[in-house]
HTML snippet that shows the backbone in 3Dmol.js (N, CA, C, O; Angstrom):
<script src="https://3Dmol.org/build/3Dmol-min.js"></script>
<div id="view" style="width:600px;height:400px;position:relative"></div>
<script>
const pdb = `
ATOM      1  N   UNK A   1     167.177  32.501 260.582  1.00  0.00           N
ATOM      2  CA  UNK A   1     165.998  32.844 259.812  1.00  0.00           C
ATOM      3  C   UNK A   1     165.188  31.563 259.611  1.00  0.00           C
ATOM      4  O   UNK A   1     165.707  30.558 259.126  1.00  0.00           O
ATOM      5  N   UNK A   2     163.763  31.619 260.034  1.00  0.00           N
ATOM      6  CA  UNK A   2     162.908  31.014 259.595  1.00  0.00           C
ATOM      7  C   UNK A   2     162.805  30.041 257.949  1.00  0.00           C
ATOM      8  O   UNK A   2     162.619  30.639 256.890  1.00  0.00           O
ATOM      9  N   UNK A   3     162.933  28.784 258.006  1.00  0.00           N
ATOM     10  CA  UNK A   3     163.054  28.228 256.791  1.00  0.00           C
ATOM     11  C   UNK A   3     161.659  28.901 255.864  1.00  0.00           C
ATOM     12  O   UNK A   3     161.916  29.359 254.751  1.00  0.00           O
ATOM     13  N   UNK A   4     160.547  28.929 256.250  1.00  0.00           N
ATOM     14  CA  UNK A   4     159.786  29.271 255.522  1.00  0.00           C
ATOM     15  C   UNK A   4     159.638  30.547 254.948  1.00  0.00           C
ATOM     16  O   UNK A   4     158.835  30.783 254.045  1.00  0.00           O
ATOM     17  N   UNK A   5     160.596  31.593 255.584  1.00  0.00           N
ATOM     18  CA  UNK A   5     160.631  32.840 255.276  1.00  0.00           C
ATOM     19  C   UNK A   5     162.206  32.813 254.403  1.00  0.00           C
ATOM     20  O   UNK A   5     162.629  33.816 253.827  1.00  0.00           O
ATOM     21  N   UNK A   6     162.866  31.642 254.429  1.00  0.00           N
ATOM     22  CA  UNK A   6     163.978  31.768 252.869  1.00  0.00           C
ATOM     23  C   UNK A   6     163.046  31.626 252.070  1.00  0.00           C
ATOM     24  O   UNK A   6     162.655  32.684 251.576  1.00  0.00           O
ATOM     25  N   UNK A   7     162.147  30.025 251.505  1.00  0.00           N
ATOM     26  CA  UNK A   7     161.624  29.924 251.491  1.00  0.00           C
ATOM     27  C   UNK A   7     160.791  31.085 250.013  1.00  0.00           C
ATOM     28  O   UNK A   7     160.677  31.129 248.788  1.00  0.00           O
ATOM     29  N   UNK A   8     160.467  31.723 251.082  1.00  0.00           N
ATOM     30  CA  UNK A   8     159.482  32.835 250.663  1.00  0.00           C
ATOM     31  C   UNK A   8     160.502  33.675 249.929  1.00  0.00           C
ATOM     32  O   UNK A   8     160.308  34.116 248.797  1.00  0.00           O
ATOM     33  N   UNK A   9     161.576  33.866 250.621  1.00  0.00           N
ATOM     34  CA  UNK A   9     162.425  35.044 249.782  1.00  0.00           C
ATOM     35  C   UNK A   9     163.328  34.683 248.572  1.00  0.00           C
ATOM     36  O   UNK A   9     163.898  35.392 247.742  1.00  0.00           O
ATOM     37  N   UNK A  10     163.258  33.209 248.773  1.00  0.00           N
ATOM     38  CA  UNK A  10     164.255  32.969 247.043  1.00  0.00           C
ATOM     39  C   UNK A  10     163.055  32.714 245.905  1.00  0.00           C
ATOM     40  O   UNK A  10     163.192  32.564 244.691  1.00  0.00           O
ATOM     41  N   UNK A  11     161.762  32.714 246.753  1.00  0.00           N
ATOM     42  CA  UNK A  11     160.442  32.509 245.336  1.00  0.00           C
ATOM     43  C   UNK A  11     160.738  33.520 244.800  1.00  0.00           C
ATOM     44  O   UNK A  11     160.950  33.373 243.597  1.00  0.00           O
ATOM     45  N   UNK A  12     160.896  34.931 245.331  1.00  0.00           N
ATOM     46  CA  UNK A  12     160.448  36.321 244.616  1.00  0.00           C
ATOM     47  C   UNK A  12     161.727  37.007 244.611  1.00  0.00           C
ATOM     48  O   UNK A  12     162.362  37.579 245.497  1.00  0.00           O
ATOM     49  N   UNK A  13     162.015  36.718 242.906  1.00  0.00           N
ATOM     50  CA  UNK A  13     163.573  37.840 242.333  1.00  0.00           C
ATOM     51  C   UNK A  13     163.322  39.284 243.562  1.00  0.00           C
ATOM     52  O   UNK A  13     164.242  39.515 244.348  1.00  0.00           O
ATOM     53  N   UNK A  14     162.583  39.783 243.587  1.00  0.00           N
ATOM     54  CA  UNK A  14     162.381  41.028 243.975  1.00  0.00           C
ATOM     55  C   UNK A  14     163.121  41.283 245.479  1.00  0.00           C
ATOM     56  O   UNK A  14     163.903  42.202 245.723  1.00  0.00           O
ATOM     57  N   UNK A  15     162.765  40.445 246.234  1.00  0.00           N
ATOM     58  CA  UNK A  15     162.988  39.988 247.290  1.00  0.00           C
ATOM     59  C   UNK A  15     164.522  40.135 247.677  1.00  0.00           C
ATOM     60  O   UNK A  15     165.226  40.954 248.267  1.00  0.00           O
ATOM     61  N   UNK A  16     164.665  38.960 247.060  1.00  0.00           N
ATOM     62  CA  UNK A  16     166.169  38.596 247.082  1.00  0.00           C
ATOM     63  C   UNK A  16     167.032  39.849 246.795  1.00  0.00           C
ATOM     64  O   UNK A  16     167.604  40.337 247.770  1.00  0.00           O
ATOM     65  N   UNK A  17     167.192  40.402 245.654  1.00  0.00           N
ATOM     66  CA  UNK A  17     167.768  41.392 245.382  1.00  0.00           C
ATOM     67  C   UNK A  17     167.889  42.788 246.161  1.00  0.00           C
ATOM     68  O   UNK A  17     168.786  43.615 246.324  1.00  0.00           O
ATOM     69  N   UNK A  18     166.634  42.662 246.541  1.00  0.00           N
ATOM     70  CA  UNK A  18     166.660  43.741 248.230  1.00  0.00           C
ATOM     71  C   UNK A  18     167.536  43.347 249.123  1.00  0.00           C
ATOM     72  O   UNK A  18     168.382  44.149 249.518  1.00  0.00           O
ATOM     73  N   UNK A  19     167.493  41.960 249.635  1.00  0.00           N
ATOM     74  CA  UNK A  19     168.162  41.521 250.482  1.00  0.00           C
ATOM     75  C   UNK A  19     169.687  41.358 250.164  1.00  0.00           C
ATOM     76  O   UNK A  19     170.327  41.617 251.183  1.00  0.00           O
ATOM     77  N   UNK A  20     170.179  41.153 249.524  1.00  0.00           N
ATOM     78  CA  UNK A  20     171.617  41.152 248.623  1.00  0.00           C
ATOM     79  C   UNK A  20     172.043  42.615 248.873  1.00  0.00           C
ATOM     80  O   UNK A  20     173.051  42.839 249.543  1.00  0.00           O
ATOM     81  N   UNK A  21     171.234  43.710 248.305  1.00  0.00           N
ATOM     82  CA  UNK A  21     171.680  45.411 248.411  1.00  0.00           C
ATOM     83  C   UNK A  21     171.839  45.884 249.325  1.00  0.00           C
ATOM     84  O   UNK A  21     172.705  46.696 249.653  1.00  0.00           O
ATOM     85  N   UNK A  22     170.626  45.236 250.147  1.00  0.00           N
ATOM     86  CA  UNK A  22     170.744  45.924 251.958  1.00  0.00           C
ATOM     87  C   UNK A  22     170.880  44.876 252.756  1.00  0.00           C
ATOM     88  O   UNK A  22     169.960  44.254 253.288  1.00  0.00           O
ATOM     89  N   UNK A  23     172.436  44.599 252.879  1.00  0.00           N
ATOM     90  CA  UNK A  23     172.469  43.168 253.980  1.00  0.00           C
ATOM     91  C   UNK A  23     172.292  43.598 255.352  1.00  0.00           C
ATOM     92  O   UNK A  23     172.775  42.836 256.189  1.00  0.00           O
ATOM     93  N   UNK A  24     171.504  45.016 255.934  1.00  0.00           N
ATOM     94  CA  UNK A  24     171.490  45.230 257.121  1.00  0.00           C
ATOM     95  C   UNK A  24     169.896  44.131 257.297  1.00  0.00           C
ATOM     96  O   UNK A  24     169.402  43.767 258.365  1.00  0.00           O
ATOM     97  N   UNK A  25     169.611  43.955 256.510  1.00  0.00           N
ATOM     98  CA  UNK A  25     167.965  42.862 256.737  1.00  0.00           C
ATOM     99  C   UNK A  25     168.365  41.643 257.340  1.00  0.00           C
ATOM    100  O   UNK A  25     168.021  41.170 258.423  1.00  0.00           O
ATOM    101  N   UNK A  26     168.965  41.305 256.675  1.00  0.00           N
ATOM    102  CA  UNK A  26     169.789  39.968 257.282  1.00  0.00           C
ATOM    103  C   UNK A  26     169.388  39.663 258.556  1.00  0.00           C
ATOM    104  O   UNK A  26     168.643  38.718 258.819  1.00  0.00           O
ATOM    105  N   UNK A  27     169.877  40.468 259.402  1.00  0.00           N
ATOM    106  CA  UNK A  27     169.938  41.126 260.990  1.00  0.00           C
ATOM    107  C   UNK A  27     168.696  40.759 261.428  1.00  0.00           C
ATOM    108  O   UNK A  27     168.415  39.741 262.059  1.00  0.00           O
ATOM    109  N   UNK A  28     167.492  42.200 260.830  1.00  0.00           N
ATOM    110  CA  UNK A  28     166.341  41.862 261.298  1.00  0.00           C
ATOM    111  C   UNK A  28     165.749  40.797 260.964  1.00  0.00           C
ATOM    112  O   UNK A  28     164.675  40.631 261.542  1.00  0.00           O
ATOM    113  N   UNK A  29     166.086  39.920 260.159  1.00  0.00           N
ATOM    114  CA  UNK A  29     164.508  39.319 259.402  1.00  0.00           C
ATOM    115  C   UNK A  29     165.434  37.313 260.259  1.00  0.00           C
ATOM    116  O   UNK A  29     164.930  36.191 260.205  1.00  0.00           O
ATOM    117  N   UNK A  30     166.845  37.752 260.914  1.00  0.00           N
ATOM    118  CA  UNK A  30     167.156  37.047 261.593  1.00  0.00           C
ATOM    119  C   UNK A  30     167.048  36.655 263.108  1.00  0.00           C
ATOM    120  O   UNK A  30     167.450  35.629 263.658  1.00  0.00           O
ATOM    121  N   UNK A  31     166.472  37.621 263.579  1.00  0.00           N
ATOM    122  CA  UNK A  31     166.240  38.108 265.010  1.00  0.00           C
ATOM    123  C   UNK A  31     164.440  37.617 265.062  1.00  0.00           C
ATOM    124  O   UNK A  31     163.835  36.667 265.561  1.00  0.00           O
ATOM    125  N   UNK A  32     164.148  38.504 264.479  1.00  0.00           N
ATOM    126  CA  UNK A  32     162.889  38.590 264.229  1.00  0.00           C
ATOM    127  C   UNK A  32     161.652  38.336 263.133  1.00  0.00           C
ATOM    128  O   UNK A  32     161.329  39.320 262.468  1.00  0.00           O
ATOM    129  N   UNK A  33     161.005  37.201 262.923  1.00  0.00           N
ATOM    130  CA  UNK A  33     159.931  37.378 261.311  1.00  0.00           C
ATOM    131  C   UNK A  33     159.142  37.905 261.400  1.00  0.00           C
ATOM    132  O   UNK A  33     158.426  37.785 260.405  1.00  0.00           O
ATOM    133  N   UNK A  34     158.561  38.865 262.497  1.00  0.00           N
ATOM    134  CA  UNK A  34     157.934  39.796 262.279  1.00  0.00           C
ATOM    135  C   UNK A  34     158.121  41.341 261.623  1.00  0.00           C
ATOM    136  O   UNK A  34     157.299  42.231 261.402  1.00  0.00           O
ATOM    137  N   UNK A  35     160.022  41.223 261.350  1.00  0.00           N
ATOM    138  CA  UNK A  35     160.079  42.128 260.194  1.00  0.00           C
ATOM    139  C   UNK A  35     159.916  42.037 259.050  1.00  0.00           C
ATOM    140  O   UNK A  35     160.675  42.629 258.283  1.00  0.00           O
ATOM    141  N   UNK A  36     158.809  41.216 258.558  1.00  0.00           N
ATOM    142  CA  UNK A  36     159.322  40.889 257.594  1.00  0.00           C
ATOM    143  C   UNK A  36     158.010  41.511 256.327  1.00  0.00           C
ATOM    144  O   UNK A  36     157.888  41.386 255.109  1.00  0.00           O
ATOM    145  N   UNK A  37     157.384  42.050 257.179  1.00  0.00           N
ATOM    146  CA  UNK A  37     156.202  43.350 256.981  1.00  0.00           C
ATOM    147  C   UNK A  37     156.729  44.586 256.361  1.00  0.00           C
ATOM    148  O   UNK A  37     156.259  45.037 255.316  1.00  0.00           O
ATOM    149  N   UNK A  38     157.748  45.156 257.037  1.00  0.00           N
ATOM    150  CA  UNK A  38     158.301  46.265 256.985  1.00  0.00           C
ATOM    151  C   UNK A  38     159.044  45.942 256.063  1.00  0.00           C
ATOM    152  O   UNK A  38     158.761  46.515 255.011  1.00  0.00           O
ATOM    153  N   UNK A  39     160.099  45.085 256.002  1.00  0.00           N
ATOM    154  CA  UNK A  39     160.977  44.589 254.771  1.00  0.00           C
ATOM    155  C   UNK A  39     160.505  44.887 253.522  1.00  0.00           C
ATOM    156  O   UNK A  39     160.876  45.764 252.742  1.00  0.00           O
ATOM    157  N   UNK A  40     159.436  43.862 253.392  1.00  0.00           N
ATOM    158  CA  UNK A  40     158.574  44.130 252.151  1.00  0.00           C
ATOM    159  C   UNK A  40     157.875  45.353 251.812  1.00  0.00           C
ATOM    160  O   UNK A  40     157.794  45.688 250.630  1.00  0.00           O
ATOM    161  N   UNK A  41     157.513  45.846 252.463  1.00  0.00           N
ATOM    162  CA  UNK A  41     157.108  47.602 252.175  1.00  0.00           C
ATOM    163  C   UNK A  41     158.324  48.488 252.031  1.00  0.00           C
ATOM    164  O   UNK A  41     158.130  49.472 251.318  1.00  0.00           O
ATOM    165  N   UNK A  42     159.433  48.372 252.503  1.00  0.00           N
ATOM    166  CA  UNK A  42     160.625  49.064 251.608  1.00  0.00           C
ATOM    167  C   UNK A  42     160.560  48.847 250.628  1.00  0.00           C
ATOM    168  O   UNK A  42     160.398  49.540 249.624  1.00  0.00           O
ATOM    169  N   UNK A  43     160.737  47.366 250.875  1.00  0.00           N
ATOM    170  CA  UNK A  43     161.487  46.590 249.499  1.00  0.00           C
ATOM    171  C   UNK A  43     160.080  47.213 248.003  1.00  0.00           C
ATOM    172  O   UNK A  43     160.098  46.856 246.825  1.00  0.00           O
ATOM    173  N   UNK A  44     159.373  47.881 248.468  1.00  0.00           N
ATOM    174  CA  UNK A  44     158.098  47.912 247.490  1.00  0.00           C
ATOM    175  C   UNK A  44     158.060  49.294 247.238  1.00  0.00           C
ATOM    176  O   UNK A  44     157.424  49.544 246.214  1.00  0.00           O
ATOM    177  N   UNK A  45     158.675  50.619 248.010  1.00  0.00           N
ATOM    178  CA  UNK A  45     158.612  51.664 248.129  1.00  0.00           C
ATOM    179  C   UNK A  45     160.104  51.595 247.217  1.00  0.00           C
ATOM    180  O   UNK A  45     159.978  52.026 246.071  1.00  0.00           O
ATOM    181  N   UNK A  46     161.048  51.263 247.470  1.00  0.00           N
ATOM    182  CA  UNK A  46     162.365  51.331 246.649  1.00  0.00           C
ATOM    183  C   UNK A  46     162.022  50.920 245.157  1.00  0.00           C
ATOM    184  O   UNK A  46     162.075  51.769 244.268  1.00  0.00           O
ATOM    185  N   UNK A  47     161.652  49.533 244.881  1.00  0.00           N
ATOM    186  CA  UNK A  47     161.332  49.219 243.559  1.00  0.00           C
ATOM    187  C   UNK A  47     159.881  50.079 243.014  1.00  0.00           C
ATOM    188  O   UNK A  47     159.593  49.866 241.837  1.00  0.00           O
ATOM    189  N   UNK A  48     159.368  50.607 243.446  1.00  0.00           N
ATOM    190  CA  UNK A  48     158.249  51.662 243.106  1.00  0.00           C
ATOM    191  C   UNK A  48     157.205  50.666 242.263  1.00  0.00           C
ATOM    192  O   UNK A  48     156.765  50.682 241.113  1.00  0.00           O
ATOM    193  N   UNK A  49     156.956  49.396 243.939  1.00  0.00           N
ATOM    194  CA  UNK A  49     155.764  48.391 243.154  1.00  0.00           C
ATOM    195  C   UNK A  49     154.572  48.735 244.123  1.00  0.00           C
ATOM    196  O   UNK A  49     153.807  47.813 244.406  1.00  0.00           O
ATOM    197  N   UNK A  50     154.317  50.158 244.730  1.00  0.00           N
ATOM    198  CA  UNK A  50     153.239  50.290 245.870  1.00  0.00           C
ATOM    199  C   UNK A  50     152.116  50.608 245.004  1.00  0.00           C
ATOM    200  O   UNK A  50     152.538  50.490 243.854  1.00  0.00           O
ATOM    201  N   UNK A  51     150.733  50.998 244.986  1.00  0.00           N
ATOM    202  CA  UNK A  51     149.768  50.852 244.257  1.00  0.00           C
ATOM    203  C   UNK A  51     149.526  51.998 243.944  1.00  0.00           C
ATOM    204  O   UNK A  51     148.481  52.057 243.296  1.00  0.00           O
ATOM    205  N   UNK A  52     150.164  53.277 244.151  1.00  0.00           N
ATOM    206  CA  UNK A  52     150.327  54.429 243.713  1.00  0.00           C
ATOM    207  C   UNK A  52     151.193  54.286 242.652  1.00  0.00           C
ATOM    208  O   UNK A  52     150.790  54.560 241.522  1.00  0.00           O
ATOM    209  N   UNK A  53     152.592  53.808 242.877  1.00  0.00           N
ATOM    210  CA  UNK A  53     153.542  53.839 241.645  1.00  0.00           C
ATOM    211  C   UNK A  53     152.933  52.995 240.712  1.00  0.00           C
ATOM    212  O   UNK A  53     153.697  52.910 239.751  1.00  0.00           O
ATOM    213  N   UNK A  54     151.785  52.239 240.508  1.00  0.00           N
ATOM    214  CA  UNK A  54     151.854  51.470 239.528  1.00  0.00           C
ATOM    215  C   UNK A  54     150.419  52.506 238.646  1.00  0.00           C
ATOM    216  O   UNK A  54     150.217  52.655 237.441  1.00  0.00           O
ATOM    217  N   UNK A  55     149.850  52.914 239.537  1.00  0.00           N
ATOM    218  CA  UNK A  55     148.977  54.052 238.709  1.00  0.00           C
ATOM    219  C   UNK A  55     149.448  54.914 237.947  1.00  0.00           C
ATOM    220  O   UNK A  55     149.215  55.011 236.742  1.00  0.00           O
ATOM    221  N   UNK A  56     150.380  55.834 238.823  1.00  0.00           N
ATOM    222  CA  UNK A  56     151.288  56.829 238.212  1.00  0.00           C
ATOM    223  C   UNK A  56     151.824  56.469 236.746  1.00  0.00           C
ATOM    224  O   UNK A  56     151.770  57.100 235.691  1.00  0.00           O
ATOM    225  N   UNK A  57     152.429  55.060 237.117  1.00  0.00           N
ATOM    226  CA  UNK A  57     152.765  54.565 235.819  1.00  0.00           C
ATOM    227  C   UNK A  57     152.186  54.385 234.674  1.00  0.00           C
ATOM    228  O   UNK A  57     152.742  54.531 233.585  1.00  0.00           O
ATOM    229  N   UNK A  58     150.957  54.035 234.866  1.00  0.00           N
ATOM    230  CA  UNK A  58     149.911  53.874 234.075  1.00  0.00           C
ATOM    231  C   UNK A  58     149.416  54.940 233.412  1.00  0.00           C
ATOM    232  O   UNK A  58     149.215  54.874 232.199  1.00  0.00           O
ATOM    233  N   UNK A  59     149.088  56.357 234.322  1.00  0.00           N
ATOM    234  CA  UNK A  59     148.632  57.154 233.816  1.00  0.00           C
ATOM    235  C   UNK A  59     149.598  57.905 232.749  1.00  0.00           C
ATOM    236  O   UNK A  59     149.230  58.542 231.761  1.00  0.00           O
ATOM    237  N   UNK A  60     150.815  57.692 233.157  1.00  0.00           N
ATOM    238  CA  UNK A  60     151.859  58.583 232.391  1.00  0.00           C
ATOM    239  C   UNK A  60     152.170  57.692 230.927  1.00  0.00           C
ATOM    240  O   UNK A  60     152.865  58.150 230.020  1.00  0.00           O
ATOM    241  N   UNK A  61     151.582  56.474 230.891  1.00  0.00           N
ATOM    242  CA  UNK A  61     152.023  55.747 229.587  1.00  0.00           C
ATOM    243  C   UNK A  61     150.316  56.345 228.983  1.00  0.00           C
ATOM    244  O   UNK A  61     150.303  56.783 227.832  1.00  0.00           O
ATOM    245  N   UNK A  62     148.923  56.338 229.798  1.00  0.00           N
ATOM    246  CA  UNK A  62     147.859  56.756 229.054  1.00  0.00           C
ATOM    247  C   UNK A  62     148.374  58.208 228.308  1.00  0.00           C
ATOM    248  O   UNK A  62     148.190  58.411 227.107  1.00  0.00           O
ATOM    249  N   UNK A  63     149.042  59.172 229.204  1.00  0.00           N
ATOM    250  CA  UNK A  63     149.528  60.432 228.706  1.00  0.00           C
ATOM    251  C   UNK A  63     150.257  59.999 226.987  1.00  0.00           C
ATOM    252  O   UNK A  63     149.804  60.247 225.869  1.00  0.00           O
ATOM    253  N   UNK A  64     151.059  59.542 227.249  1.00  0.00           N
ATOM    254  CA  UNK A  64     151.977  58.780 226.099  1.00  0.00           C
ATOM    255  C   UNK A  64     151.376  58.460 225.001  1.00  0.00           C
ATOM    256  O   UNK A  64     151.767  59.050 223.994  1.00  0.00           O
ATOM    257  N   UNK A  65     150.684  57.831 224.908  1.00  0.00           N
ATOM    258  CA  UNK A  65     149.456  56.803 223.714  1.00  0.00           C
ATOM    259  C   UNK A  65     148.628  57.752 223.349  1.00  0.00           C
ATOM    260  O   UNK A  65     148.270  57.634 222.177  1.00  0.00           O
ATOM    261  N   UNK A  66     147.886  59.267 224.301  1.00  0.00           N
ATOM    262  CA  UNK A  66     147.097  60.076 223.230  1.00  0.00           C
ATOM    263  C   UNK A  66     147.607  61.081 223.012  1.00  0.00           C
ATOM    264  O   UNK A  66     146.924  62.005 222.569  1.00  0.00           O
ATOM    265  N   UNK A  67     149.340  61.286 223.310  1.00  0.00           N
ATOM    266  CA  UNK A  67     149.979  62.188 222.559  1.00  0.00           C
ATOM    267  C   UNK A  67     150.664  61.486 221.219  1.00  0.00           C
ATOM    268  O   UNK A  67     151.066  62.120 220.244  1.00  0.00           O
ATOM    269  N   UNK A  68     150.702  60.376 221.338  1.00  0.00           N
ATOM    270  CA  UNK A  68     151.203  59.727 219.963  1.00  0.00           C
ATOM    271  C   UNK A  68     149.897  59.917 218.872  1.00  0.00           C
ATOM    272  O   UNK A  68     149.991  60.204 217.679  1.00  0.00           O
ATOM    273  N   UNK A  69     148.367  59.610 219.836  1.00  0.00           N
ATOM    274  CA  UNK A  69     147.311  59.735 218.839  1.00  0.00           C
ATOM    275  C   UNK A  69     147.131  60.917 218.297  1.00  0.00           C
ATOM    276  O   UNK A  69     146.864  61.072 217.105  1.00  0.00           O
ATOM    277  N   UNK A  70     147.283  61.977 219.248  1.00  0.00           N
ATOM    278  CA  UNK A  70     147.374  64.010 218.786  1.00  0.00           C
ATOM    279  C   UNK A  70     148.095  63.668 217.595  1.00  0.00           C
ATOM    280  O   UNK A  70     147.630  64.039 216.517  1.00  0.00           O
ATOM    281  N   UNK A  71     149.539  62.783 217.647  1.00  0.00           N
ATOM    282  CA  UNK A  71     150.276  63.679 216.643  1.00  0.00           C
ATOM    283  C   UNK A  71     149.768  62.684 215.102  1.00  0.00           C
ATOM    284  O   UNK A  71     150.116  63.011 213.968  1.00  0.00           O
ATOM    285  N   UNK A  72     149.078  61.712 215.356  1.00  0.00           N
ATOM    286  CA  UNK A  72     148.519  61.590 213.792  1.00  0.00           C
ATOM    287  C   UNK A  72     147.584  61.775 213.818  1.00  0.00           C
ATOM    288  O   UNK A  72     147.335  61.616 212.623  1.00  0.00           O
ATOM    289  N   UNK A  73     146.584  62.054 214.303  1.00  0.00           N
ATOM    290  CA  UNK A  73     145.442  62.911 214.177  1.00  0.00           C
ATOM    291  C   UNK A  73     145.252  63.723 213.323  1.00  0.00           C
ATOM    292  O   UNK A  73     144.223  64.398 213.332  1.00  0.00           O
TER     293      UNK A  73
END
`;
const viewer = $3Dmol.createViewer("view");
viewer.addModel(pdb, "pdb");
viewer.setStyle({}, {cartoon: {color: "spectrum"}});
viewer.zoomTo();
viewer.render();
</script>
């Protein structure tokens, strides 16, 4: 593996911890750093950090905050 792509993967907890769970990466991101695209889009689809899950999230805590406001209202 590319030094600059450890590097890259011990900056970001997120990262690492993917790589630790699924040591089949190892493999690819050893062969090849052009997996390392795909890696990160798992690794972003599993931790539910894609830009949909972070809306979703959002909207469901807005849900949250004006049902707390309904109930003292």
């Amino acid at each position: 593996m590319q030094l600059s792509l450890q590097y890259k993967i011990k900056s970001n907890p997120n990262y690492l911890r993917f790589l630790r769970e699924n040591s089949n990466w190892y493999k690819y991101l050893n062969r090849n750093v052009s997996y390392f695209g795909e890696f990160e889009r798992e690794m972003k689809v599993r931790y539910k950090l894609t830009p949909k899950d972070k809306l979703d999230k959002f909207s469901e805590n807005m849900d949250k905050v004006s049902q707390i406001i309904d109930i003292f209202s």
